[in-house]
C-alpha positions as CSV (number, residue, x, y, z in Angstrom):
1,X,0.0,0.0,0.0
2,X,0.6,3.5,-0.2
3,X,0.3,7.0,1.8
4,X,-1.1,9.0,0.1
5,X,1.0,12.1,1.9
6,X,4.2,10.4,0.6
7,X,2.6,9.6,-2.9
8,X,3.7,12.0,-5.4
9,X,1.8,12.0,-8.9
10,X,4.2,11.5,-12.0
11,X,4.0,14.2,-14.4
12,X,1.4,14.6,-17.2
13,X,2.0,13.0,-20.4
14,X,3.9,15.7,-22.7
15,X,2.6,16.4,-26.0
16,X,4.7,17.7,-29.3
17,X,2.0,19.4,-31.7
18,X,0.6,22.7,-32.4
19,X,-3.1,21.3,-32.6
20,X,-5.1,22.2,-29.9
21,X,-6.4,19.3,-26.7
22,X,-10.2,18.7,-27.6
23,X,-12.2,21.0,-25.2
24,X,-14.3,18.9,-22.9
25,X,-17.2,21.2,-23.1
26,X,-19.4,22.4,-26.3
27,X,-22.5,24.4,-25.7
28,X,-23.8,24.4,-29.1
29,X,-26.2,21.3,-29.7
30,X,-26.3,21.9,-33.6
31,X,-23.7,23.9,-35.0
32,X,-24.1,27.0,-37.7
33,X,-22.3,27.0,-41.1
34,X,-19.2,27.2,-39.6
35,X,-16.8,23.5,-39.5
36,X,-17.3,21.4,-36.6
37,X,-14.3,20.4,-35.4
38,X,-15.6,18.6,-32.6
39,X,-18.8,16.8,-34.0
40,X,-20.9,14.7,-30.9
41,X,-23.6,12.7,-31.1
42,X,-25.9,13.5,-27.8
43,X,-26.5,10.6,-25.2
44,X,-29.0,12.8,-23.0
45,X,-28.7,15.2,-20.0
46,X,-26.7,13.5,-16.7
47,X,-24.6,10.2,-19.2
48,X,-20.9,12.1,-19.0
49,X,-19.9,12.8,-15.7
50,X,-15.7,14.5,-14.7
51,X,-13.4,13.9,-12.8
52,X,-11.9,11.4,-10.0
53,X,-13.7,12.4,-7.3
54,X,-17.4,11.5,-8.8
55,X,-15.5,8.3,-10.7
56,X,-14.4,6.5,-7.2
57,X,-17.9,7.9,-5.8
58,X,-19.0,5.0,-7.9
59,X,-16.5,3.1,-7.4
60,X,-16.2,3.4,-3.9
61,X,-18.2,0.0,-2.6
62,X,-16.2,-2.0,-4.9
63,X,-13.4,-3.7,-3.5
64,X,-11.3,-5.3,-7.1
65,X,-11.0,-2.4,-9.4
66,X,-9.4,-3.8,-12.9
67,X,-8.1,-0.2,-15.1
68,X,-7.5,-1.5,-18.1
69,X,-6.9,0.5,-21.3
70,X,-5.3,1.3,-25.0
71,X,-1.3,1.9,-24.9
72,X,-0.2,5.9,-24.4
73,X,-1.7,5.9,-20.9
74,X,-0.1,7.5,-18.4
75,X,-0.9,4.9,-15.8
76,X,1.1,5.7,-12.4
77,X,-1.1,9.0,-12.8
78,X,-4.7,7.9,-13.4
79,X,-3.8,4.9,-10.9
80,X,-2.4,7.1,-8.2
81,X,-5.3,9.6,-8.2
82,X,-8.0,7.2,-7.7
83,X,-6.0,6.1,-4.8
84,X,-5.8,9.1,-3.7
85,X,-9.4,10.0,-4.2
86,X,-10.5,6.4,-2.6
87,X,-7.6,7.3,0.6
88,X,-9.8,10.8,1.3
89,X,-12.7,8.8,1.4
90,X,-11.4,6.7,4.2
91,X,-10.4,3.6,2.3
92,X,-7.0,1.5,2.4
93,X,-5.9,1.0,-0.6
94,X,-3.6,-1.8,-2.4
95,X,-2.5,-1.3,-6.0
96,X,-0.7,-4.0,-8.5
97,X,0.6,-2.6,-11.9
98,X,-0.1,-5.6,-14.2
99,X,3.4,-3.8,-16.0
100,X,5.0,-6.3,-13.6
101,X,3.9,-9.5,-15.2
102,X,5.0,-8.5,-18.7
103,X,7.9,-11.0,-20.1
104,X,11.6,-9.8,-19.6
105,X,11.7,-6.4,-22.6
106,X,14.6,-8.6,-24.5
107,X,12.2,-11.5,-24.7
108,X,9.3,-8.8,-26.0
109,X,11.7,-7.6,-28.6
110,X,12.6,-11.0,-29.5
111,X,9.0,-11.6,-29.9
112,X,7.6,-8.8,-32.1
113,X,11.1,-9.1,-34.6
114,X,9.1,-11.0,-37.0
115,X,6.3,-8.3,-37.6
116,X,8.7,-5.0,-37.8
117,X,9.9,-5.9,-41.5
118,X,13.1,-4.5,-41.6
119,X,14.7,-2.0,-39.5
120,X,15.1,1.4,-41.5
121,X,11.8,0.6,-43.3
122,X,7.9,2.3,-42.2
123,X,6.0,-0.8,-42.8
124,X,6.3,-3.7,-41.1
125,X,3.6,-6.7,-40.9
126,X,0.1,-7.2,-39.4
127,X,1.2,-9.6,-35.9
128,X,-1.3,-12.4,-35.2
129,X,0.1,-12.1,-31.2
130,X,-2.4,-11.8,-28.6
131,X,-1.9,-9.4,-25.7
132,X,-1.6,-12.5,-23.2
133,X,1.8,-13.6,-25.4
134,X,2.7,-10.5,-23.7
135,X,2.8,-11.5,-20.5
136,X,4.1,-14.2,-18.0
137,X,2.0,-16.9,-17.2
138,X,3.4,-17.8,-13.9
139,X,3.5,-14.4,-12.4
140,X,-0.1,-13.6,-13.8
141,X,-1.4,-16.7,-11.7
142,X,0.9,-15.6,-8.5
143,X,-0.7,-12.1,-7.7
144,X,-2.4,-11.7,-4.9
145,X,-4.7,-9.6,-3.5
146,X,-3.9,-7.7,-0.5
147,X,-6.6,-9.2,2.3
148,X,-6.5,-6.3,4.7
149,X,-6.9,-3.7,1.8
150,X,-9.9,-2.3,1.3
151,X,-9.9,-1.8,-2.1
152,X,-7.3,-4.0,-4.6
153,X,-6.7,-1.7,-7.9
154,X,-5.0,-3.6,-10.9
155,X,-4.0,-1.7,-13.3
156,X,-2.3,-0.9,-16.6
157,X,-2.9,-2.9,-20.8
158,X,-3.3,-6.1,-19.6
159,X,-5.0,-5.6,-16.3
160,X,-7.9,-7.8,-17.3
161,X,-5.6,-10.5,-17.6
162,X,-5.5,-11.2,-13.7
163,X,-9.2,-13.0,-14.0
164,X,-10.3,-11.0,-11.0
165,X,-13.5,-11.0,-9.9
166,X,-13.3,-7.2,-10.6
167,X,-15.0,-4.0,-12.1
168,X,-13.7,-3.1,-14.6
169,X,-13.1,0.3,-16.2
170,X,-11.3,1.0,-19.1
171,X,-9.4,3.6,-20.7
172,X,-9.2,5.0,-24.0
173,X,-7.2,7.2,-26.2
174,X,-7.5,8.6,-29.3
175,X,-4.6,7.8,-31.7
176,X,-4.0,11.4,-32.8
177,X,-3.6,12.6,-28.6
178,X,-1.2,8.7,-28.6
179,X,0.9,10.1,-31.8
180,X,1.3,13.5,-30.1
181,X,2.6,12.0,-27.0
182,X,5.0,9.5,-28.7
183,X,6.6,12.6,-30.4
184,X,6.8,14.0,-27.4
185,X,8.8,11.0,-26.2
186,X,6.3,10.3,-23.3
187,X,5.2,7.3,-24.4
188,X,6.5,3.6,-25.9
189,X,5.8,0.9,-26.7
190,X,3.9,-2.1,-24.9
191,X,6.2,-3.8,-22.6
192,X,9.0,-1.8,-24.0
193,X,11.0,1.2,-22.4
194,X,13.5,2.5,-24.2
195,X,12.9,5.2,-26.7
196,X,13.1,4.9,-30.5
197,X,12.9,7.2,-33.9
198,X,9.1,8.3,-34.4
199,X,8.5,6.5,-37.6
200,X,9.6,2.8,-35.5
201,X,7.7,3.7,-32.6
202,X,4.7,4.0,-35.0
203,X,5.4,1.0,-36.6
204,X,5.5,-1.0,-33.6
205,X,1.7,0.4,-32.6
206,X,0.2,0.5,-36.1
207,X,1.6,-3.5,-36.8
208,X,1.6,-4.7,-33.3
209,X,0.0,-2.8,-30.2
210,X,-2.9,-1.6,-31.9
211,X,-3.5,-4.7,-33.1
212,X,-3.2,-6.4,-30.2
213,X,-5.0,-4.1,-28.0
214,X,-8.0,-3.7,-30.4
215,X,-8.6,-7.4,-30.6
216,X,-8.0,-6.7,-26.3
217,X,-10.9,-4.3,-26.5
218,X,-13.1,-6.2,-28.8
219,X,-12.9,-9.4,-26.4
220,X,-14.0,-7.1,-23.3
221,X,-16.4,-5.0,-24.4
222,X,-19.4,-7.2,-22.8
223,X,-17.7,-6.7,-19.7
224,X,-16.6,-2.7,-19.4
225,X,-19.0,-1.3,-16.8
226,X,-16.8,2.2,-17.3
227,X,-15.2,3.9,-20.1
228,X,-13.0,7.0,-19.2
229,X,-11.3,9.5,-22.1
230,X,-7.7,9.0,-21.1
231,X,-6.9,12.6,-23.3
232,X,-7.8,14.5,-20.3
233,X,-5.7,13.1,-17.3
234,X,-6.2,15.8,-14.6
235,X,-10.3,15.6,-15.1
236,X,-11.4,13.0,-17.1
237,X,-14.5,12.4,-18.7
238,X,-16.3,9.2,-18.2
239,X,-19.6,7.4,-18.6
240,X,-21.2,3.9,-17.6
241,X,-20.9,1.7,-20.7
242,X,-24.4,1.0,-20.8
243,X,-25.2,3.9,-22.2
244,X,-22.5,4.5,-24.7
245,X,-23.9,1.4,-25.6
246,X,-27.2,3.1,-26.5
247,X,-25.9,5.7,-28.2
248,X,-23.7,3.7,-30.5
249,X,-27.3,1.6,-31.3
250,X,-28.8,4.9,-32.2
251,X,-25.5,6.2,-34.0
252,X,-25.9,2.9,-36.0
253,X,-29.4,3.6,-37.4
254,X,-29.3,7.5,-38.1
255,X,-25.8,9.1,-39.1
256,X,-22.5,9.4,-37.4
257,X,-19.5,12.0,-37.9
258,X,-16.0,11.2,-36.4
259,X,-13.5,13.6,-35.0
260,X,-11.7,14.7,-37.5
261,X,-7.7,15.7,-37.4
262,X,-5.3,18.0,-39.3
263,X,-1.2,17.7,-39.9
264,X,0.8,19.8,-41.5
265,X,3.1,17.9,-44.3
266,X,6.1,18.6,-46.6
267,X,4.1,20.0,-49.8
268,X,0.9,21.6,-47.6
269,X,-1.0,24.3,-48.4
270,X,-3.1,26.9,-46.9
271,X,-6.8,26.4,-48.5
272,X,-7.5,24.5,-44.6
273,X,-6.1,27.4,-43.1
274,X,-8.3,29.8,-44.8
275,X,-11.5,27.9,-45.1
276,X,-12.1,25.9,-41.7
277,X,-12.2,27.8,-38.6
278,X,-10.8,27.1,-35.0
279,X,-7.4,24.9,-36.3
280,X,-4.3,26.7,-34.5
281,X,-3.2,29.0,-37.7
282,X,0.4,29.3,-35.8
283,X,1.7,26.3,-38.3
284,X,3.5,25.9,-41.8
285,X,0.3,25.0,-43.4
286,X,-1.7,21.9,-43.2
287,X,-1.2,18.9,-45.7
288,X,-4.1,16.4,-44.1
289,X,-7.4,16.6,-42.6
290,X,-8.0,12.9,-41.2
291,X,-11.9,13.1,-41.8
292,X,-12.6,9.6,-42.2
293,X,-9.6,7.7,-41.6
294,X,-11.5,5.5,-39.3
295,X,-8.4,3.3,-37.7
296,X,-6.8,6.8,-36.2
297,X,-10.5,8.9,-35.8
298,X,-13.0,9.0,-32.5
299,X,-16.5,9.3,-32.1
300,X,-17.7,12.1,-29.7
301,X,-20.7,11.9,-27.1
302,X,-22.2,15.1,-26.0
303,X,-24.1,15.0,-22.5
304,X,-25.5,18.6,-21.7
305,X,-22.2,20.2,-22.3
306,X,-20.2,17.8,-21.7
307,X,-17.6,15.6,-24.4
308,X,-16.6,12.6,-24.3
309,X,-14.6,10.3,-26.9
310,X,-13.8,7.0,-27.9
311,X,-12.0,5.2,-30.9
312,X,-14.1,4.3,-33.5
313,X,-13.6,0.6,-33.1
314,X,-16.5,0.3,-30.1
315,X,-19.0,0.9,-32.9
316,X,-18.2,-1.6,-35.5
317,X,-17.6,-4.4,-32.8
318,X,-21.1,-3.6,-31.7
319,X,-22.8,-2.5,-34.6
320,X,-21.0,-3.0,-37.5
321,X,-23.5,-4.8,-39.4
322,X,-25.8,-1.7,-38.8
323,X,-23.9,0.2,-40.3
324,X,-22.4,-1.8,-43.3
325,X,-25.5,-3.7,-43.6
326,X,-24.9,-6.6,-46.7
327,X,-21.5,-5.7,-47.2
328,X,-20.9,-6.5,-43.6
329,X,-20.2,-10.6,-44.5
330,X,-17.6,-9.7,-47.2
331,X,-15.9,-6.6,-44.6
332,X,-16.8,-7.8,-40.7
333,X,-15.9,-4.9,-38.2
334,X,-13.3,-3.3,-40.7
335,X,-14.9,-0.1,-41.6
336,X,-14.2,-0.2,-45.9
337,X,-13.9,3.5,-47.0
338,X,-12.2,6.7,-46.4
339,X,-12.5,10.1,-46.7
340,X,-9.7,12.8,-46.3
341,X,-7.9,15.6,-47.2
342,X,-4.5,16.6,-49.3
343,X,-4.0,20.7,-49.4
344,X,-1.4,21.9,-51.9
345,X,-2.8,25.0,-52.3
346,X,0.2,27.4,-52.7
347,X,2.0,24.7,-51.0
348,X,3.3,21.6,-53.1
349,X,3.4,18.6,-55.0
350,X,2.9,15.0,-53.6
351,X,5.1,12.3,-54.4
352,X,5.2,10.7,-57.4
353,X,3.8,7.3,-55.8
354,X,2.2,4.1,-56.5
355,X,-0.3,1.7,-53.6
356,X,0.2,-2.2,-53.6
357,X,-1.5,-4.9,-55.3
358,X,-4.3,-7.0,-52.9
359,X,-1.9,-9.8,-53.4
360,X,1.2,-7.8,-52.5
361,X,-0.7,-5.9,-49.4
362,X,-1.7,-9.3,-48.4
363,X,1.2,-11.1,-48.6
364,X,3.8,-8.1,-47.8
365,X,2.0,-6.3,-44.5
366,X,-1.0,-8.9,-43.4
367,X,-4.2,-6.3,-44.8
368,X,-7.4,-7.5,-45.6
369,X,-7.8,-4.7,-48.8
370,X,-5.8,-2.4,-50.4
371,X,-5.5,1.3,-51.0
372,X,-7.7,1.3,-54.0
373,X,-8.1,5.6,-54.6
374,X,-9.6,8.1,-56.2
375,X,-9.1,12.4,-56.3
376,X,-12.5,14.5,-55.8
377,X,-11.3,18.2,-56.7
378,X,-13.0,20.3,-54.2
379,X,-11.4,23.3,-55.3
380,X,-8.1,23.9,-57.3
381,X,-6.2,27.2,-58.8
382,X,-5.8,28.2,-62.5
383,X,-2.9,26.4,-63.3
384,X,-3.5,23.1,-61.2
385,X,-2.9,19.6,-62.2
386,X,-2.8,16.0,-61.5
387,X,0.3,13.1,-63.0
388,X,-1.5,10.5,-63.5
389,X,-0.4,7.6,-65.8
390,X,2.3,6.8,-67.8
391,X,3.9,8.8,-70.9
392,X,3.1,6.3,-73.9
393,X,6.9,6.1,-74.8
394,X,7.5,5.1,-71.2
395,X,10.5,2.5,-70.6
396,X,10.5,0.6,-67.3
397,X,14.4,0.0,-66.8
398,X,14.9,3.6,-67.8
399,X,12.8,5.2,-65.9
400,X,13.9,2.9,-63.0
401,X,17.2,4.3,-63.9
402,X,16.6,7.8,-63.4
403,X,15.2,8.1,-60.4
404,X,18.1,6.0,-58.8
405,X,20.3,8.4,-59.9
406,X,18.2,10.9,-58.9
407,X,17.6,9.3,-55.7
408,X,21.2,8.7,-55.1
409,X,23.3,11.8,-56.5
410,X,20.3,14.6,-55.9
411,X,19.6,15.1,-59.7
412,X,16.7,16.6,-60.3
413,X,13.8,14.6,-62.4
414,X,12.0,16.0,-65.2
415,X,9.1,14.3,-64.0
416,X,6.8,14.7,-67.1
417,X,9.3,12.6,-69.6
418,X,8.0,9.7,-67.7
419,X,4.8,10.7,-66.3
420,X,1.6,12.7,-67.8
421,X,0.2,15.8,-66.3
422,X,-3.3,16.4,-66.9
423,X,-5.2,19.5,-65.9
424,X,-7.7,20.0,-63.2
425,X,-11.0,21.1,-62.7
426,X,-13.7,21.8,-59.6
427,X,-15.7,19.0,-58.8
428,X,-13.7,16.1,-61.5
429,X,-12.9,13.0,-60.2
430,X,-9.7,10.9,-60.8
431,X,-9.3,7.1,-60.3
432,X,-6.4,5.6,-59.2
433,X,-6.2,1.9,-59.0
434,X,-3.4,0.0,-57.1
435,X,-0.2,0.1,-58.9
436,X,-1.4,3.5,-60.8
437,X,1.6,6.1,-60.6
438,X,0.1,9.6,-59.4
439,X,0.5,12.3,-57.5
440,X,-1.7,15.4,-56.8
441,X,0.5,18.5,-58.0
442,X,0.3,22.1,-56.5
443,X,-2.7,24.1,-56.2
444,X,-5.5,21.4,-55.4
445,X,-7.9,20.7,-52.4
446,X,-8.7,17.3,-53.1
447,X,-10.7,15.0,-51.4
448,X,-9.3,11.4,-51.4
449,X,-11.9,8.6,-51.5
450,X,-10.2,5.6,-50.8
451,X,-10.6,2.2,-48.9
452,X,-9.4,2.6,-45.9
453,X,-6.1,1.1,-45.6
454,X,-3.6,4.7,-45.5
455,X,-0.2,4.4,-45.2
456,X,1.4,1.9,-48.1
457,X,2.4,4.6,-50.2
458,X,5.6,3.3,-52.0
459,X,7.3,6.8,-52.8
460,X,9.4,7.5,-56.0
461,X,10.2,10.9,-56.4
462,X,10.0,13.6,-53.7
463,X,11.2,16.6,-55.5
464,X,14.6,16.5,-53.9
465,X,13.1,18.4,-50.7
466,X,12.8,17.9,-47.0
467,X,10.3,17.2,-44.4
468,X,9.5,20.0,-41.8
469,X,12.0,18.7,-39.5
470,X,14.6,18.4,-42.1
471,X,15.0,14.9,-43.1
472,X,14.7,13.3,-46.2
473,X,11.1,11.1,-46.7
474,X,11.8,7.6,-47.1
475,X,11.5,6.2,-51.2
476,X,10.6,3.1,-51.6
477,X,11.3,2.4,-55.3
478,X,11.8,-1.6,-54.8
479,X,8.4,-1.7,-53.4
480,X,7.3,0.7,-56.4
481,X,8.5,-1.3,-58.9
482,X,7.0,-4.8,-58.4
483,X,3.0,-3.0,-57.9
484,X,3.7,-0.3,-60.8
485,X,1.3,-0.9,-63.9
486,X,3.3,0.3,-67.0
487,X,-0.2,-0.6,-69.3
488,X,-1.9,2.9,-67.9
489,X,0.1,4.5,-70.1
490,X,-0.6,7.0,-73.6
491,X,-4.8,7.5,-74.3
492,X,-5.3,4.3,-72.0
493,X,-4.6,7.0,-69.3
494,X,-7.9,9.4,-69.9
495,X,-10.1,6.0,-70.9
496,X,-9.6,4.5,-68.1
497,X,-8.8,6.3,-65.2
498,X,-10.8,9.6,-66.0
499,X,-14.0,9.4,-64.5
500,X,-16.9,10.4,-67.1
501,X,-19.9,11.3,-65.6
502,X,-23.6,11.0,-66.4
503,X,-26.9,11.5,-64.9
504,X,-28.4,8.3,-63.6
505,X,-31.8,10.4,-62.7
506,X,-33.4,13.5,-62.5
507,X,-36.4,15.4,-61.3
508,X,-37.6,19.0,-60.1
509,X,-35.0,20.6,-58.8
510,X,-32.3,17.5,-58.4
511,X,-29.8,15.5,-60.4
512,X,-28.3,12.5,-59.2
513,X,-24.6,12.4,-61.3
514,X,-22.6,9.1,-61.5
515,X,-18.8,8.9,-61.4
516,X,-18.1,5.7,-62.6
517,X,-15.1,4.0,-60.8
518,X,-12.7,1.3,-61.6
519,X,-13.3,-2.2,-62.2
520,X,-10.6,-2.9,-59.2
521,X,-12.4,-0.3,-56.4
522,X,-15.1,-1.8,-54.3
523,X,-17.0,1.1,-53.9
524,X,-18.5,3.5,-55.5
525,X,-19.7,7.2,-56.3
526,X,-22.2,9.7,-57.5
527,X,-22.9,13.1,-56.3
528,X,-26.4,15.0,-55.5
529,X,-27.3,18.2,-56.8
530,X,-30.4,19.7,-55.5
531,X,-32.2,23.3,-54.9
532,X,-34.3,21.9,-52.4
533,X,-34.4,18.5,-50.8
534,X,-33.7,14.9,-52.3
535,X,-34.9,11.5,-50.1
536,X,-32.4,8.1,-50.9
537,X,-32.4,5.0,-49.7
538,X,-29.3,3.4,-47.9
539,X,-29.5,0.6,-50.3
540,X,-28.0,-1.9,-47.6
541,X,-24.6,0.1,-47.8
542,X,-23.4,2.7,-45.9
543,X,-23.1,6.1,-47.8
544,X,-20.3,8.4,-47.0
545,X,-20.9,11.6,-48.0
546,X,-19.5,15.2,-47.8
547,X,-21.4,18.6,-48.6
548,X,-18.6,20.1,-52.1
549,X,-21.1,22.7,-52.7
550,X,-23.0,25.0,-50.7
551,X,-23.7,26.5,-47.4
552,X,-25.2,23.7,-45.1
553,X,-28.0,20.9,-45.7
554,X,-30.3,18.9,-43.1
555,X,-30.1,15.3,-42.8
556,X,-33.2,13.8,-41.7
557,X,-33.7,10.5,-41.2
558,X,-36.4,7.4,-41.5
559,X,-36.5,7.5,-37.2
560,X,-36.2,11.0,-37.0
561,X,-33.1,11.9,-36.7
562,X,-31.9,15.3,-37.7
563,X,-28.5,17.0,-37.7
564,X,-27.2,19.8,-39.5
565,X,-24.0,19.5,-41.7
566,X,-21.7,22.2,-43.3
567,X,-19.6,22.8,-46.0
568,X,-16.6,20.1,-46.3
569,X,-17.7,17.9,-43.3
570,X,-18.0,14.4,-43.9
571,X,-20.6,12.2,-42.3
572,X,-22.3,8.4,-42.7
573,X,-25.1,7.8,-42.9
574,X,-25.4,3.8,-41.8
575,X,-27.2,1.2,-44.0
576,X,-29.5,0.7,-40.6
577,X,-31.0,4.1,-41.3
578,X,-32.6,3.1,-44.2
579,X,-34.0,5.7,-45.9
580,X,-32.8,9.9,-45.6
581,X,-34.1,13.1,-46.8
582,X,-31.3,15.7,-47.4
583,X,-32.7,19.2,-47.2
584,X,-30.8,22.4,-48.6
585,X,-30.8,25.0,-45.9
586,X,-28.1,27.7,-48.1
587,X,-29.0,29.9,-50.6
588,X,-27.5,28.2,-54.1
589,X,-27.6,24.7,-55.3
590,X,-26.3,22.3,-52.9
591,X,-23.9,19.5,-54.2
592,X,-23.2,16.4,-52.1
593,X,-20.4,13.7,-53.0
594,X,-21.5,10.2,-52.3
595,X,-19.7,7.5,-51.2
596,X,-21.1,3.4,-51.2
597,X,-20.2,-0.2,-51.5
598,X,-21.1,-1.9,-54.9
């Protein structure tokens, strides 16, 4: 045990970003035009309730408290305040960090070896480890509870693994707060202490730890009776799971927006800057907007004024065939498509890049699909434009050549002998198969519709430049070359990759426009242009949409639901809904990108 006059709290967990801590109070129920950056979905008055004090209130008759949780929590804190809180209360207390049943750290590093790939490299492979291969049998079956304690507190990932007879509250964090922390070197790795490069430590969570601990948080969510937002250590939020359980039913069967986040990059621009409110403008420019990039994005509950999230994964193990409805046999609980954001206005060009095969993605890094894209312009400048495709006269070993030497001797490419550059216009959209060499050029804000899968981008050229803290971006040119398909090459380029729109129905006052996609994408996508109001169907798929023109609509649903939605926010609208009115509220035409499953 401990006294709580000698116990001094550890520090809080540092964070290295210029984006701003999600404010744990929102008055506004339904926003106005302006971007929500903090979107919630309301649970009722008196569901989110702060702080430690009213947490052990509840958890005060209890006498086996199991705090288990996603990695990036700053455990000796959250453990050593509810001591402290239970201590004030009268109560003797007894805590057991579970860290002290995890295998020697040599014999963790031995373990996850296999799934890192190799060492200088960003990918590694999916692990098939379970959290318990983690730990120590022997010690987990030799802890023991402290008899003349009143209370017995394991905590820490892995907590659950005691098999007490316990209560058990877990902790949650979302991914963008863990990356924050981890470049503030406040975090590691499960099991593991010392401290590595950025890009290894998120390679170790993205292949392993968040794998692990998902599959973790999947296997307990029948049994969480409390779910706490680990983001705000010194008050956090909480509710009983029982009702975020009711609201992820509702979520599932009228519409759902998740948090979305914003990075600056290399080649950013500034059309996020200038067009979406409230982001911290003290930065180089912003390069992403994670709006649907489900694996790293949160859902947020509103009670009265009060926030609360958690990752996105509690809704598809609960719901998930709500809200993928027939597709859900071919996808299970893996959410399929994404929406985000690249912003070279006055900023940049991406990499000239390529995305694996199925088979390679498969094979190479243990996913289920593969990064199957497409470009949405939103909005573009003058003289912007997309490569895309191969030059007809294009020869493999020499182009392979060139940017060797490019890579290796800093010569710069004359990118266009090798690859086409094709204009672009407001509102086209361009498809981009696996193994299609692309790269959105300066002076576009395009919206990526994609399947979800988000970092296997094999890089080829980079423009000779930098990242913002100086270092050359990895290039990944053997990776390139066995996905790249030399065929999209010459007029086969605009045939087949050029989406050519048509209108699959009209009507007074609406126009439903279908963008064709590739054979090789799973979804697909139209777009909804109406001065007043058009009602849809969910079709047994969900439908990810985002508002590309015009001042704000109203989504109303078959059970009633009704939210407001802005300019450039993207939202889902589950196959459980059914059936959904979209109502114009701005003073043009409103156009809607639409995103489903074929």
């Amino acid at each position: 045990m401990r006294n709580s006059i000698e116990y001094n709290k550890p520090e809080l967990a540092k964070r290295k970003t210029k984006q701003f801590l999600m404010p744990q109070t929102k008055s506004e129920k339904n926003h106005d035009s302006a971007f929500d950056l903090y979107p919630s979905f309301d649970l009722g008055s008196g569901k989110i309730k702060l702080g430690y004090e009213r947490l052990t209130e509840y958890l005060t008759n209890k006498r086996i408290l199991c705090l288990e949780g996603f990695s990036g929590i700053n455990w000796e804190f959250i453990a050593g305040n509810i001591e402290s809180e239970l201590q004030r209360k009268g109560l003797s207390v007894n805590l057991i960090n579970i860290a002290t049943c995890l295998k020697p750290e040599a014999s963790l590093e031995n373990l996850v070896a296999p799934f890192l790939g190799e060492k200088e490299s960003v990918w590694g492979t999916r692990t098939d480890l379970s959290l318990i291969d983690f730990f120590n049998d022997s010690k987990l079956q030799a802890l023991k509870l402290a008899e003349d304690s009143d209370v017995n507190i394991v905590y820490g990932c892995g907590a659950s693994l005691a098999n007490l007879d316990s209560l058990l509250v877990y902790f949650d964090l979302p991914k963008n707060e863990l990356q924050y922390r981890m470049r503030a070197r406040s975090v590691t790795n499960l099991g593991i202490s010392t401290q590595k490069e950025d890009f290894k430590t998120y390679k170790h969570f993205y292949f392993i730890d968040w794998v692990v601990l998902n599959a973790e948080k999947k296997r307990l969510a029948s049994k969480i009776e409390v779910i706490v937002d680990a983001q705000f250590e010194e008050n956090p939020s909480w509710a009983l799971m029982s009702d975020i359980k009711e609201g992820l039913i509702a979520m599932s069967t009228s519409m759902f927006r998740v948090r979305p986040w914003f990075e600056p990059g290399a080649w950013g621009g500034e059309w996020i800057k200038n067009n979406i409110p409230g982001l911290n403008p003290n930065v180089p420019n912003y390069a992403w907007a994670f709006s649907l990039i489900v694996p790293e994005n949160g859902l947020i509950f509103q009670s009265d004024d009060t926030l609360l999230e958690i990752s996105f994964d509690f809704l598809m193990n609960q719901e998930g065939e709500n809200v993928l409805g027939a597709h859900h046999k071919r996808f299970g609980n893996e959410f399929p498509i994404r929406f985000n954001f690249l912003d070279t206005f006055n900023g940049g060009n991406l990499s000239i890049q390529c995305h694996p095969s199925l088979e390679y993605i498969r094979r190479e890094f243990g996913e289920n699909i593969t990064q199957d894209e497409c470009y949405y312009i939103l909005d573009c400048e003058e003289d912007a434009g997309v490569y895309l495709g191969f030059q007809d006269d294009i020869n493999p070993d020499e182009f392979r050549s060139a940017l060797e030497k490019s890579q290796e001797e800093g010569i710069e490419l004359n990118i266009t002998d090798y690859v086409q550059r094709h204009n672009s216009n407001k509102h086209e959209l361009f498809l981009i198969p696996n193994g299609t060499i692309h790269s959105a050029g300066a002076g576009n804000m395009v919206l990526e519709i994609s399947a979800t899968p988000y970092i296997f981008t094999f890089k080829m050229y980079d423009w000779l430049r930098l990242d913002l803290d100086g270092k050359p971006r990895p290039i990944n040119i053997d990776h390139a070359f066995q996905n790249l398909k030399f065929h999209l090459k010459g007029d086969r380029v605009p045939e087949e990759l050029f989406s050519k729109r048509k209108t699959l129905k009209s009507g007074a006052g609406f126009e439903i426009l279908h963008y064709p996609t590739h054979p090789e994408h799973f979804y697909d996508v139209r777009r909804l242009d109406f001065e007043k109001s058009i009602e849809l169907d969910t079709q047994e798929s969900c439908q990810v949409m985002m508002l590309v023109e015009g001042e704000q609509i109203r989504l109303e649903t078959k059970g009633g639901y009704i939210q407001n939605l802005s300019y450039a926010e993207t939202f889902v609208v589950p196959a459980g809904a059914e059936r959904f009115t979209l109502t114009n509220l701005g003073s043009g035409q409103a156009k809607v990108i639409n995103a489903y499953l074929k």
